[in-house]
PyMOL Python script that loads the backbone (N, CA, C, O; Angstrom):
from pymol import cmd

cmd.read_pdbstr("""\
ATOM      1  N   UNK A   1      21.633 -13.723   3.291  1.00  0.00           N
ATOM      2  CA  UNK A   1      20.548 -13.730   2.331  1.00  0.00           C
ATOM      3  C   UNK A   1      21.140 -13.875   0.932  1.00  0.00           C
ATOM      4  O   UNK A   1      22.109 -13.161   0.673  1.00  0.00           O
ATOM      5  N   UNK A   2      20.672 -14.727  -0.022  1.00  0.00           N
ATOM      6  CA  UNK A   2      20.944 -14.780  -1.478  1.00  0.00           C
ATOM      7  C   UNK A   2      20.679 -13.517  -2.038  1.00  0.00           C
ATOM      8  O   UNK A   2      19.730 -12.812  -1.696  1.00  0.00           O
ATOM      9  N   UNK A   3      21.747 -13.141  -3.140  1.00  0.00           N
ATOM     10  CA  UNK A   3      21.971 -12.272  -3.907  1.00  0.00           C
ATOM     11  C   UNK A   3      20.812 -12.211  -4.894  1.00  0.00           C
ATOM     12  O   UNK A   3      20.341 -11.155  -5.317  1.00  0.00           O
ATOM     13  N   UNK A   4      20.437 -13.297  -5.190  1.00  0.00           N
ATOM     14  CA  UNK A   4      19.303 -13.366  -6.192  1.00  0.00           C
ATOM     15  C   UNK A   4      17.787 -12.722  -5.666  1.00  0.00           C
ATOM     16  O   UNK A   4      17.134 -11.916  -6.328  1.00  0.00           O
ATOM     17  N   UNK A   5      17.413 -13.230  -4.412  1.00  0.00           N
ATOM     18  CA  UNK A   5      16.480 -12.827  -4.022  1.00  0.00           C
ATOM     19  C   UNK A   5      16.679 -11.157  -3.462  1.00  0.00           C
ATOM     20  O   UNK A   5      15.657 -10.685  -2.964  1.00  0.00           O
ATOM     21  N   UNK A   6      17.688 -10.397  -3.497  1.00  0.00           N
ATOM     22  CA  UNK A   6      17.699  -9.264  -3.442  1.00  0.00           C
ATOM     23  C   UNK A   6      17.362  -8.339  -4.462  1.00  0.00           C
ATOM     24  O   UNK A   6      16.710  -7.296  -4.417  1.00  0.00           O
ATOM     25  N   UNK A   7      18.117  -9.112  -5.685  1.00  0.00           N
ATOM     26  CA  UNK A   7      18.311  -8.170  -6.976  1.00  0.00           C
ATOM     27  C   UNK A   7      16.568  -8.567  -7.478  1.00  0.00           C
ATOM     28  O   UNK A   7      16.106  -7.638  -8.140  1.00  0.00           O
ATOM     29  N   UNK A   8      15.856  -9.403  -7.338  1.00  0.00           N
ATOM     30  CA  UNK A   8      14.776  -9.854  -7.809  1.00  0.00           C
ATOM     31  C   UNK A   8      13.612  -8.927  -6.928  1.00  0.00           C
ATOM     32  O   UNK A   8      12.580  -8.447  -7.396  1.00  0.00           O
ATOM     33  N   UNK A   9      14.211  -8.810  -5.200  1.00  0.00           N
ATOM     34  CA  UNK A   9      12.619  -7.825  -4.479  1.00  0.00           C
ATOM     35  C   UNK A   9      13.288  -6.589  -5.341  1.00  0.00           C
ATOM     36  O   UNK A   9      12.490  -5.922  -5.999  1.00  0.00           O
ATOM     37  N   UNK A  10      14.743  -6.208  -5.400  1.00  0.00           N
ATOM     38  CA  UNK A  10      14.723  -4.717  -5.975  1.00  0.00           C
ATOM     39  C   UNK A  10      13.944  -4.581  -7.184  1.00  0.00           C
ATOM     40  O   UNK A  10      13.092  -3.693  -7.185  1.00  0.00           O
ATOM     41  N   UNK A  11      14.141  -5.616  -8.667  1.00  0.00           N
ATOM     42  CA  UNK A  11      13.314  -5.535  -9.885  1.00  0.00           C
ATOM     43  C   UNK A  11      12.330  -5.238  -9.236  1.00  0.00           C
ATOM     44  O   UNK A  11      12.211  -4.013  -9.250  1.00  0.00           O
ATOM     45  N   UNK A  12      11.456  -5.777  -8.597  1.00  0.00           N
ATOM     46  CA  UNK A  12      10.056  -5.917  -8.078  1.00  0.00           C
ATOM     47  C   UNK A  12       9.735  -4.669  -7.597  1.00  0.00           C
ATOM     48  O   UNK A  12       8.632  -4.201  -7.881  1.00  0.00           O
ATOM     49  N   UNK A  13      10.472  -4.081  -6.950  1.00  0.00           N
ATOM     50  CA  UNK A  13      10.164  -2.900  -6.347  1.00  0.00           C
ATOM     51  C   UNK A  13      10.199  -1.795  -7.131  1.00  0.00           C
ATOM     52  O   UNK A  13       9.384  -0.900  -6.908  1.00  0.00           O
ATOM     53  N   UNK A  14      11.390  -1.632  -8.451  1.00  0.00           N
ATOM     54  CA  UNK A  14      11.485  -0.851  -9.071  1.00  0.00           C
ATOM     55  C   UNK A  14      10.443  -0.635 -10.839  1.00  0.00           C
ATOM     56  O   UNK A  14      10.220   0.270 -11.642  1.00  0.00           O
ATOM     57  N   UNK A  15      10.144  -1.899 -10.691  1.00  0.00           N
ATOM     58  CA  UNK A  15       8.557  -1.888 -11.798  1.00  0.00           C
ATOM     59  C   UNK A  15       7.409  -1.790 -11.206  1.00  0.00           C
ATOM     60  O   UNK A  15       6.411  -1.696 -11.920  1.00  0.00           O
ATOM     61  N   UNK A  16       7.274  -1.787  -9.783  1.00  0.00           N
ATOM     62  CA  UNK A  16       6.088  -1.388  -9.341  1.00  0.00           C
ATOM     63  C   UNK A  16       6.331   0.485  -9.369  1.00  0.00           C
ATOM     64  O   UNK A  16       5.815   1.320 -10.112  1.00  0.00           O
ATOM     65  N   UNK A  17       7.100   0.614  -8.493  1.00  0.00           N
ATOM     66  CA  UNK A  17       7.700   2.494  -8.873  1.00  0.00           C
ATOM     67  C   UNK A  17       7.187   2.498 -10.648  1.00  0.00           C
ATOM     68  O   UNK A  17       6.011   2.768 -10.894  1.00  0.00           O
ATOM     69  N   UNK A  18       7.774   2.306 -11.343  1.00  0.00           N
ATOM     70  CA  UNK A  18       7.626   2.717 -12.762  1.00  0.00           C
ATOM     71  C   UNK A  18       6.238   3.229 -13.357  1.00  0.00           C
ATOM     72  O   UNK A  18       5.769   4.176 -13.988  1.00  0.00           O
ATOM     73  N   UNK A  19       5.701   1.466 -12.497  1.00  0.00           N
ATOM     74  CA  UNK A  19       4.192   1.571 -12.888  1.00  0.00           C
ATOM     75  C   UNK A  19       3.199   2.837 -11.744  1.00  0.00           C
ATOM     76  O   UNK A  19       2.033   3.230 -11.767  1.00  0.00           O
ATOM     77  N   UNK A  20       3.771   2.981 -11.313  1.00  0.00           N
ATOM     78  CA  UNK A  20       3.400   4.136 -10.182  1.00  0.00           C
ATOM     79  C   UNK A  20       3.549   5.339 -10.621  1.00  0.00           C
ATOM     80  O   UNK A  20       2.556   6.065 -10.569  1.00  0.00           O
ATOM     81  N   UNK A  21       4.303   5.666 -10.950  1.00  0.00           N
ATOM     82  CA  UNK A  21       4.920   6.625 -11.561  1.00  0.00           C
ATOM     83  C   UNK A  21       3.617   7.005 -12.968  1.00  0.00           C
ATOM     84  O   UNK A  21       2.597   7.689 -12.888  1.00  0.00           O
ATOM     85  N   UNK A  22       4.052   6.427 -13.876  1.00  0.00           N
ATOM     86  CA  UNK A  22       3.230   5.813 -15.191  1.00  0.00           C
ATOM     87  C   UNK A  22       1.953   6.049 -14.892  1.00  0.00           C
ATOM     88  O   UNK A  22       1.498   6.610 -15.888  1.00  0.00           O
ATOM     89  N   UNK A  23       1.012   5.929 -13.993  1.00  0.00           N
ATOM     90  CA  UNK A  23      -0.307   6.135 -14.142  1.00  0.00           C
ATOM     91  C   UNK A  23      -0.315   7.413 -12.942  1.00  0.00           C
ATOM     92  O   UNK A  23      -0.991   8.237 -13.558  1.00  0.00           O
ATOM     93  N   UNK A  24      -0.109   7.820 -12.128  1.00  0.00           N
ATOM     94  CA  UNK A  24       0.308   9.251 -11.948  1.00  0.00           C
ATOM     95  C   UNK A  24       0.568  10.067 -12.936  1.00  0.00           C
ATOM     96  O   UNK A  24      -0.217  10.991 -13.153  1.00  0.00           O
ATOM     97  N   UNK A  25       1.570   9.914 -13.629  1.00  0.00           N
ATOM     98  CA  UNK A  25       1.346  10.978 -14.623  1.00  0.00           C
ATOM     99  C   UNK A  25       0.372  10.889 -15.367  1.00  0.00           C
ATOM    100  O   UNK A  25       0.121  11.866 -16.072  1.00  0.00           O
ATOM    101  N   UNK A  26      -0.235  10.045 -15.426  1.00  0.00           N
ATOM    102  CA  UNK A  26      -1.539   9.580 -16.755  1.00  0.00           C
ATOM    103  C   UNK A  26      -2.662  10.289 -16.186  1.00  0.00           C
ATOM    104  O   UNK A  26      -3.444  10.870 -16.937  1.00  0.00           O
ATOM    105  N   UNK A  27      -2.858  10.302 -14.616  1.00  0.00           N
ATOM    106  CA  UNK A  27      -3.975  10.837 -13.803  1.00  0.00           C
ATOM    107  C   UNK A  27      -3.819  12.451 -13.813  1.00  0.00           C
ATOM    108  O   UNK A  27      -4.733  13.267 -13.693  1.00  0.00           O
ATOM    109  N   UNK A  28      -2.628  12.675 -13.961  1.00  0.00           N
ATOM    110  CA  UNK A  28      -2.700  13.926 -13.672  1.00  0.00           C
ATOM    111  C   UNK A  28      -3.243  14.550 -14.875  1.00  0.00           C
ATOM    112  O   UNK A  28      -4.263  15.237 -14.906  1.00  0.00           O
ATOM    113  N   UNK A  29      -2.523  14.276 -15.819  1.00  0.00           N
ATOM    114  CA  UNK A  29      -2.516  14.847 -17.288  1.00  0.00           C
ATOM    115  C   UNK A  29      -4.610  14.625 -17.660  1.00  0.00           C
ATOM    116  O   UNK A  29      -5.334  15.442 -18.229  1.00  0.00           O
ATOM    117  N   UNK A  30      -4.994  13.290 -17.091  1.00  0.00           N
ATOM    118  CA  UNK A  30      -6.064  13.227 -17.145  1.00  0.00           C
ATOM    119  C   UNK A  30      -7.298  14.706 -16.640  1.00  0.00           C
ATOM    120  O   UNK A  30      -8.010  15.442 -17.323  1.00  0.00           O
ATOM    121  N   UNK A  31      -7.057  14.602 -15.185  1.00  0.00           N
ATOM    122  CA  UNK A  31      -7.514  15.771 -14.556  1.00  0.00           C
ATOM    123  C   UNK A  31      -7.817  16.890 -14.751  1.00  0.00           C
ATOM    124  O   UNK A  31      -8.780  17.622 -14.523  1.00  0.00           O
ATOM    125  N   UNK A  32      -6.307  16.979 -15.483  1.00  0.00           N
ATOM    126  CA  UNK A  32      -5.931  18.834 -15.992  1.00  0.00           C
ATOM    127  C   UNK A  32      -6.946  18.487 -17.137  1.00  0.00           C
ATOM    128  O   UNK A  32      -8.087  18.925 -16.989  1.00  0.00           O
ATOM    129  N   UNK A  33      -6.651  17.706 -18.331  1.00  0.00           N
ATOM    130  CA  UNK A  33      -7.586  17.848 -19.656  1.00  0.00           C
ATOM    131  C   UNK A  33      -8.827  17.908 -19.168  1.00  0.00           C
ATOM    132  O   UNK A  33      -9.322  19.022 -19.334  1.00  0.00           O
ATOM    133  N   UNK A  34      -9.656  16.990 -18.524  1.00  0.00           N
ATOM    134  CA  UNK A  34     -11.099  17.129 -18.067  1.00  0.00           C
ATOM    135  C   UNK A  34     -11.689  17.956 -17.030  1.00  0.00           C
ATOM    136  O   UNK A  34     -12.865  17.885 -16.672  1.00  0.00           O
ATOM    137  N   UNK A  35     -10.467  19.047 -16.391  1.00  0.00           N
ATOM    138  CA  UNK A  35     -11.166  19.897 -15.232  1.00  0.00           C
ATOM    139  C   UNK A  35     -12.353  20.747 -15.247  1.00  0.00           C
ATOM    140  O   UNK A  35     -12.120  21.501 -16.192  1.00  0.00           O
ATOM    141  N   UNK A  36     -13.497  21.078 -14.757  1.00  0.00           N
ATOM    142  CA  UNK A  36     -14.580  21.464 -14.687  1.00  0.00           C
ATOM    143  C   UNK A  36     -14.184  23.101 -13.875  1.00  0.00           C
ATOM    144  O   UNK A  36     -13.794  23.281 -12.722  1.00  0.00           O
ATOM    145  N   UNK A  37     -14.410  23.956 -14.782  1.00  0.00           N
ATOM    146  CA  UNK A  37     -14.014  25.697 -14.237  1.00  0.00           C
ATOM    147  C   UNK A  37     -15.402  25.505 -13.524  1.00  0.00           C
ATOM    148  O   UNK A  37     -16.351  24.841 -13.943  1.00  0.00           O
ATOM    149  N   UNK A  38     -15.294  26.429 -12.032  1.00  0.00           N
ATOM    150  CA  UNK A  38     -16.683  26.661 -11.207  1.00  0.00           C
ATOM    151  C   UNK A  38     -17.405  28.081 -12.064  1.00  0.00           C
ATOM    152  O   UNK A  38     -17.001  28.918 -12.871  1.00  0.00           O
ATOM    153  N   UNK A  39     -18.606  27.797 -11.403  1.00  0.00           N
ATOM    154  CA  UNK A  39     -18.709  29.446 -11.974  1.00  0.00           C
ATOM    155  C   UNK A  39     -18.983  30.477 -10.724  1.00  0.00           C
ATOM    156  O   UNK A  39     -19.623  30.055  -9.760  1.00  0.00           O
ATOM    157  N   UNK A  40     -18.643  31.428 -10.735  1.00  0.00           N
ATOM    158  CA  UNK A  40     -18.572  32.129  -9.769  1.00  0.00           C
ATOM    159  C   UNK A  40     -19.756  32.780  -8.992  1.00  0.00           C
ATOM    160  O   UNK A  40     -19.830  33.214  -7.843  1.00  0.00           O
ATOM    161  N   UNK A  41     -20.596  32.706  -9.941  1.00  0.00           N
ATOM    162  CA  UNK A  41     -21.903  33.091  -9.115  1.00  0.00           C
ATOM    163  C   UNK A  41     -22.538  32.266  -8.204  1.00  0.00           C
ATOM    164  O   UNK A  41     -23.314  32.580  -7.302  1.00  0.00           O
ATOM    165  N   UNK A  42     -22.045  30.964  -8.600  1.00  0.00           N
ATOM    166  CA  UNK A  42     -22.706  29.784  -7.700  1.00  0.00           C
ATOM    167  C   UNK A  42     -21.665  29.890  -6.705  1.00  0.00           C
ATOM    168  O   UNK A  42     -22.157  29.734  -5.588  1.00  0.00           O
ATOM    169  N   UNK A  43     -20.472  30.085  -6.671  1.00  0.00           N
ATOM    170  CA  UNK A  43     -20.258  30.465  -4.938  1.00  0.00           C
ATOM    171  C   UNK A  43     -20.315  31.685  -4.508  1.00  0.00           C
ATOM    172  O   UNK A  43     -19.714  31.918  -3.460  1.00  0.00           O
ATOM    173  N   UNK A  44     -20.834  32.477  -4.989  1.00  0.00           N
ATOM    174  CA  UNK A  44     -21.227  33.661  -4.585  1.00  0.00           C
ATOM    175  C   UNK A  44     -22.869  33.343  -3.850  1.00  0.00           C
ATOM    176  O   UNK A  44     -23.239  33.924  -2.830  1.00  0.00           O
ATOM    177  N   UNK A  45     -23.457  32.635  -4.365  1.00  0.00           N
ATOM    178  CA  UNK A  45     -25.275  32.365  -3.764  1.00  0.00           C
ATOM    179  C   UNK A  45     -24.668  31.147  -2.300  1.00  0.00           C
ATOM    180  O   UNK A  45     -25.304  31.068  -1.248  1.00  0.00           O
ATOM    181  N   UNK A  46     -23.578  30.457  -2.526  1.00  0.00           N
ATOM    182  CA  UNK A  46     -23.754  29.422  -1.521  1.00  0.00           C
ATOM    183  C   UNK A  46     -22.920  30.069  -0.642  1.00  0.00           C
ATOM    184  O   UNK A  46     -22.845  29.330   0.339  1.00  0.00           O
ATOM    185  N   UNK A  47     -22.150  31.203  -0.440  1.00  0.00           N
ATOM    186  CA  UNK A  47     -22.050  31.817   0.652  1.00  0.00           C
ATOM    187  C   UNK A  47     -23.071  32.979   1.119  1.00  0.00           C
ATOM    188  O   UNK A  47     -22.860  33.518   2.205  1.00  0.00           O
ATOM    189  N   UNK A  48     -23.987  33.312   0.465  1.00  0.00           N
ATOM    190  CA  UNK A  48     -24.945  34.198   0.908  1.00  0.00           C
ATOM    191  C   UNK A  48     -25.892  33.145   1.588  1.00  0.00           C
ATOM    192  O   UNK A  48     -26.232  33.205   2.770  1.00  0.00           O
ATOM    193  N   UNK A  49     -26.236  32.269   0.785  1.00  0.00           N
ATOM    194  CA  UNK A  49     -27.127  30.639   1.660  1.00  0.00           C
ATOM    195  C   UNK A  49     -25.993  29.703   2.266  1.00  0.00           C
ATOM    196  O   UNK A  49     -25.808  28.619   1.713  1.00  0.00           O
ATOM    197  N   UNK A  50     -25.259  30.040   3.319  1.00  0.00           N
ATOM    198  CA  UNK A  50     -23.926  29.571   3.945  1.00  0.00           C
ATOM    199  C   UNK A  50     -24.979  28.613   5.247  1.00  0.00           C
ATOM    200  O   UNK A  50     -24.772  27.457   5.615  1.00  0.00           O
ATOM    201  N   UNK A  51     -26.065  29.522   5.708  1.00  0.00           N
ATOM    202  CA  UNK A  51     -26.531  28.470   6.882  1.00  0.00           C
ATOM    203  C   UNK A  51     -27.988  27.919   6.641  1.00  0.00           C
ATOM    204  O   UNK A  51     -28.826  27.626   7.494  1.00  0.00           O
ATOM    205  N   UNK A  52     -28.089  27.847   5.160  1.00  0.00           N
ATOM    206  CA  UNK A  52     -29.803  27.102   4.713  1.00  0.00           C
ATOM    207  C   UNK A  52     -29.230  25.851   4.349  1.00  0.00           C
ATOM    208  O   UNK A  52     -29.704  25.389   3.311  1.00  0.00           O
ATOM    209  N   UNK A  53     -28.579  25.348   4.756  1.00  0.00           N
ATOM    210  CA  UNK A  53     -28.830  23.712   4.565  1.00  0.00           C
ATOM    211  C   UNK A  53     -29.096  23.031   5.441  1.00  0.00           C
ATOM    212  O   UNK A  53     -29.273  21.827   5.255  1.00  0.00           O
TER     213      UNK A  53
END
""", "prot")
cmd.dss("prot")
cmd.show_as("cartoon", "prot")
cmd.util.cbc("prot")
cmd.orient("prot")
């Protein structure tokens, strides 16, 4: 196999990782800033109403 087409799937492989990487952290960081706290009384009523649905 040519040397070129090796070093070229590795680039390929290793800017897709990057970009993988790169919006993973973007998602996460996303998540955490916009997370929604539950409130506790509402799972406190949906385990008392556990079999009314």
């Amino acid at each position: 196999m040519d040397p070129l087409y090796i070093k070229l799937a590795l680039g390929g492989l290793t800017v897709l990782g990057c970009i993988g990487i790169f919006f993973g952290i973007g998602l996460g960081l996303a998540a955490h800033k916009f997370a929604v706290e539950t409130d506790p009384r509402v799972e406190a009523v949906q385990e008392v109403l556990a079999g009314g649905q």
